[in-house]
N, C-alpha and C positions, 0 to 999 in steps of 0.2 A: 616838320612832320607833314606829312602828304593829309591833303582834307578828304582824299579818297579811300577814307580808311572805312566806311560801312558798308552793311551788307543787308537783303532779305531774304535770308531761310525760309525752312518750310518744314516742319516737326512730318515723318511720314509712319503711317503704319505698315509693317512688312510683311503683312497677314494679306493684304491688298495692293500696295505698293498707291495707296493714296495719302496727300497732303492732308495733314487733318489740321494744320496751325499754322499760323505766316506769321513771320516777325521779324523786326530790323534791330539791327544792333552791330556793336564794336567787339572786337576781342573772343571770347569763349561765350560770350551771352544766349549762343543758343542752348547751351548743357545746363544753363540754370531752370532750364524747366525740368529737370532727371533731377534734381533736389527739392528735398522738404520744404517747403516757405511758408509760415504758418501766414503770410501775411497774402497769399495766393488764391483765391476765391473763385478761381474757374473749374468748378468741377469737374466740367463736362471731357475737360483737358484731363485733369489729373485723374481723372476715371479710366480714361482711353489708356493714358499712360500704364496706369496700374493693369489693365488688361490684358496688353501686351506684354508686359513683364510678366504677369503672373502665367501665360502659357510658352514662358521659356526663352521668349524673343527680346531683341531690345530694338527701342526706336530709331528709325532711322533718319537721319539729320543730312539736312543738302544743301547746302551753301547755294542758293537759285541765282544769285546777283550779285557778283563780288565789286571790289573797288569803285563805290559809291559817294560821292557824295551827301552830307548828311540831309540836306533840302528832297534831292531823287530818291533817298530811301525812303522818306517818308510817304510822299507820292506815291512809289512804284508800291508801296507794302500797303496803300488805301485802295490803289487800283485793283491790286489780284484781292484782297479780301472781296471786294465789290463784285469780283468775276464769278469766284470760287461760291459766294454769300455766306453768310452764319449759320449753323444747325441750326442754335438755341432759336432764332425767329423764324425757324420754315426758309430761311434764303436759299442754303445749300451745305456743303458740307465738315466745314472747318467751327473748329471749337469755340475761334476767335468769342470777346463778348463785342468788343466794340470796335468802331470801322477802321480804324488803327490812323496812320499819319501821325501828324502832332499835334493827339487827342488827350485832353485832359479833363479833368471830370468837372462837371457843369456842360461842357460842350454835347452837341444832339451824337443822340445811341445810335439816330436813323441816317442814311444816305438821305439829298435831299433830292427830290423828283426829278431836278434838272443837273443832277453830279454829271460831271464830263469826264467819263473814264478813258479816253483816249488819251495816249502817252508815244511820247516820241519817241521810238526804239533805235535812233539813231542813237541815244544818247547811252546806247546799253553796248554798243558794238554791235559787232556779226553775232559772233555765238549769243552774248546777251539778247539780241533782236529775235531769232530764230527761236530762242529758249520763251519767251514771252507768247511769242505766237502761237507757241505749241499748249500757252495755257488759254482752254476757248473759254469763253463764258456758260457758267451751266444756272446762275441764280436764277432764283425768282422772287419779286418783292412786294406779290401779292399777300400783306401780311395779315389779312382778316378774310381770305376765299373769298373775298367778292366781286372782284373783277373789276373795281372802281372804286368809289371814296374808301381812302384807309384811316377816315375818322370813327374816334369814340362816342357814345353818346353816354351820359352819367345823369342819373336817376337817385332823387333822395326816398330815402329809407319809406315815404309816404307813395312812392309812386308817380310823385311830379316830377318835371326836367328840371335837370338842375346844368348840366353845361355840354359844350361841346367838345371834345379832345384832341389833341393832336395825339400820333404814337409817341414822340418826343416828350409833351405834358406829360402823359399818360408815366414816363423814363426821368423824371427829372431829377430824382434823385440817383442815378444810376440803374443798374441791372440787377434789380433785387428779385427773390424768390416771386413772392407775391406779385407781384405785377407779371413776370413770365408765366404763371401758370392764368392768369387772367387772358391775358395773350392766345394763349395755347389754347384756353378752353372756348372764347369766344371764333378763335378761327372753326374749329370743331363745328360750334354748335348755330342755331340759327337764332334761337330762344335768347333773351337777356340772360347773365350771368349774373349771380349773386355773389358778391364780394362787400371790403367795405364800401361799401354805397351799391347802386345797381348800375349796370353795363351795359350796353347794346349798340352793335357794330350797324343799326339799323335803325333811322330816327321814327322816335313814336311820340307823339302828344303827351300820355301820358300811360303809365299800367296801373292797372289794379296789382295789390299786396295783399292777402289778407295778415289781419295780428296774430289769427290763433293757430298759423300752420306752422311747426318750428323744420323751417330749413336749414341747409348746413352750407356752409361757403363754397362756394365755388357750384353750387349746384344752378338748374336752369330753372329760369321764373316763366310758368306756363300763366298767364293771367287766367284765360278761363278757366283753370282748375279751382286755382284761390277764388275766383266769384262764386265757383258752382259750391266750394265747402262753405264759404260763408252764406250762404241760401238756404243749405240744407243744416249746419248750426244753428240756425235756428228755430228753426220746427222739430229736430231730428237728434235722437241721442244714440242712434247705434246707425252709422253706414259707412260703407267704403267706396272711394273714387282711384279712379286711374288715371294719369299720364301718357301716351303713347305719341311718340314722333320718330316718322316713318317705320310704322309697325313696330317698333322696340316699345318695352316698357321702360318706361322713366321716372314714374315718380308715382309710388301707392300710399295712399290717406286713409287709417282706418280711424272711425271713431266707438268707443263703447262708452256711454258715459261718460266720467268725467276724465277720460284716459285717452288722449292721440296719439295713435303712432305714425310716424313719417318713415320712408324709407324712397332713397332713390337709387338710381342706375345709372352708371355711363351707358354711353352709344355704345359698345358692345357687347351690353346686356349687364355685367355684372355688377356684385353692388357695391354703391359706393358710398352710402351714409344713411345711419340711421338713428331717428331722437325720438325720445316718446316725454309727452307732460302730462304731467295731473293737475287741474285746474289751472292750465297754461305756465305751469311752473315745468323747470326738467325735472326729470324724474327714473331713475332704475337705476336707467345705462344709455350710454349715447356710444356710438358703433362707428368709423370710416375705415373705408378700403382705400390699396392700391388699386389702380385698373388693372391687372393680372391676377384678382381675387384674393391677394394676400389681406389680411389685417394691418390695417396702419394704426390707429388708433383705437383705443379702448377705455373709457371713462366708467365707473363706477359711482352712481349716486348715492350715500348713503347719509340718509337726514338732510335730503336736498342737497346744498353745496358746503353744508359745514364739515362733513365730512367725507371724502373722497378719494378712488384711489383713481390715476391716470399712466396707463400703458402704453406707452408708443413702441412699431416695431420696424427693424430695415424692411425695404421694400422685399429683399429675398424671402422674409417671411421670420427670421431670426430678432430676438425682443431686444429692444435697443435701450431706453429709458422710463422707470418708475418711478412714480412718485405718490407718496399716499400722507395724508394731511388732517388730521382730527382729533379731538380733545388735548390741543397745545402740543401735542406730537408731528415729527417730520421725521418723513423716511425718503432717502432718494438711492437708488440705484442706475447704475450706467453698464450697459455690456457694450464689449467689442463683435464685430460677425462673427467671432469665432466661437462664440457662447464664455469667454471668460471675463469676468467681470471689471469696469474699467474703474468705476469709482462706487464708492460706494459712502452713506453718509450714516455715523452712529457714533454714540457714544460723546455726540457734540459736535466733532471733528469727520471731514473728509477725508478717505483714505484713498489713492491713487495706486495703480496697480498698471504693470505693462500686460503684455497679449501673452505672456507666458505666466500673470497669476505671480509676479515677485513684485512685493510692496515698493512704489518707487517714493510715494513722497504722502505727508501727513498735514493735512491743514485744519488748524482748528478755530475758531472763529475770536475776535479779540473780544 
């Protein structure tokens, strides 16, 4: 059998007639992304897919590089990712998560400074050579907007430095949620990010925190606001402070007594979390948005956190997951976007339901 049996594809959409994925492989391997795989965790991929399909089209698939060797597919499928970049990190435009090659997990999420994308097109043929050239480079690997260092800096819970990061540390576990929106929100903002522990794409000594302001993750840590609340708590039992960076509001502090409400903003104004405490305890309701002013989450305080109910909903604005929890009761609810219910938990037992609402399956706990 011939060792020139691989290839690198390229998943297109026909709405554009753009590459949105590169991948190498043997046989039919590029049609196994048009299948289910629960085992599949690229969203951004299976979103696109689902898009396409859903306004009637189907994806179009292009054999870019035929009769390969298995060494040059791997090469050739790192180089054009590298050309092309990855959405998910700001590079460019392909769903890809990782730089592809013969990458396996442990190995770095990031190209490194000095990647040598230059490839010998002799080794592709004519048509192979020509088909390469016509893909130009469009990335960019400015992964924090700053023009220079693409290190992190991490801050404990007190406002002291606590290390330096690479984006790779920063990835070591893989490509998880958490760490991509960390990513996303510090390229955005200039401010430290609050996540678990604090952020900042920009080294500082150290920041002030105050204990008594209940922020929500992923929001920006303006230090002078927390010095100027902790100043006026304590002389001060009714005032409100503001946030503003570059003329938006970002983050309102009211206090009355023994009641704080927080509420912040993204950078295009709308809101995006909000906690209130009573005697530094939470308390009511705690509130987050998507950035398109949908509801994402919904908490219900009721007797503090003994008992509570918690609403999550899709970003289109349709309720996805309940959960309500108090005096040795549980209730859980699941919908699908189409408002019919996916699961639902009673009677002891979960019951499973398809998107048309027919019981599929009954689990009840041992």
């Amino acid at each position: 059998m011939s060792n020139n049996r691989f290839y690198v594809y390229g998943l297109i959409d026909p709405r554009d007639d753009q590459i949105f994925y590169i991948g190498k492989g043997t046989g039919k391997r590029y049609s196994s992304h048009l299948k289910k795989n629960r085992l599949d965790f690229n969203s951004g991929k299976i979103d696109r897919i689902k898009e396409i399909q859903e306004n009637g089209l189907e994806v179009k698939i292009e054999i870019l590089f035929p009769n390969l060797d298995e060494n040059t597919a791997y090469e050739l499928e790192k180089v054009l990712i590298y050309k092309l970049g990855r959405e998910v990190f700001s590079e460019g435009i392909l769903t890809n998560l990782v730089p592809g090659g013969n990458w396996k997990s442990g190995d770095p999420i990031f190209y490194d400074k000095n990647f040598n994308s230059n490839f010998d097109i002799n080794r592709l043929g004519l048509f192979g050579g020509n088909k390469f050239l016509e893909i130009k480079k469009i990335s960019n690997f400015d992964y924090l907007n700053t023009g220079g260092d693409q290190n992190i800096y991490r801050y404990n819970n007190d406002g002291s430095f606590n290390k330096q990061l690479t984006l790779n540390e920063l990835f070591k576990e893989g490509v998880r949620e958490v760490q991509l929106r960390l990513l996303n929100y510090l390229r955005l903002e200039k401010l430290p990010i609050i996540a678990n522990g604090i952020y900042s794409k920009f080294l500082k000594n150290e920041l002030y925190i105050s204990e008594e302001i209940p922020f929500s993750r992923f929001d920006i840590l303006d230090s002078n606001l927390h010095k100027e609340f902790d100043l006026k708590n304590r002389t001060e039992n009714s005032f409100k402070l503001s946030s503003y960076q570059e003329d938006v509001l970002r983050i309102e502090i009211s206090k009355e007594n023994n009641l704080v409400d927080y509420q912040s903003y993204f950078n295009n104004g709308n809101k995006k979390a909000f906690n209130r405490t009573k005697n530094g305890k939470p308390f009511d309701k705690a509130l987050e948005w998507f950035e398109n002013g949908n509801l994402s989450i919904k908490e219900e305080l009721l007797n503090g956190y003994s008992e509570y109910i918690r609403t999550t909903y899709y970003e289109s604005g349709e309720k996805y997951i309940r959960i309500r929890r108090g005096n040795g009761k549980k209730e859980y609810d699941r919908w699908f976007k189409n408002g019919q219910k996916e699961v639902e938990f009673k009677n002891n037992s979960y019951f499973h339901y398809d998107e048309n609402g027919k019981l599929t399956k009954t689990i009840s706990p041992q």
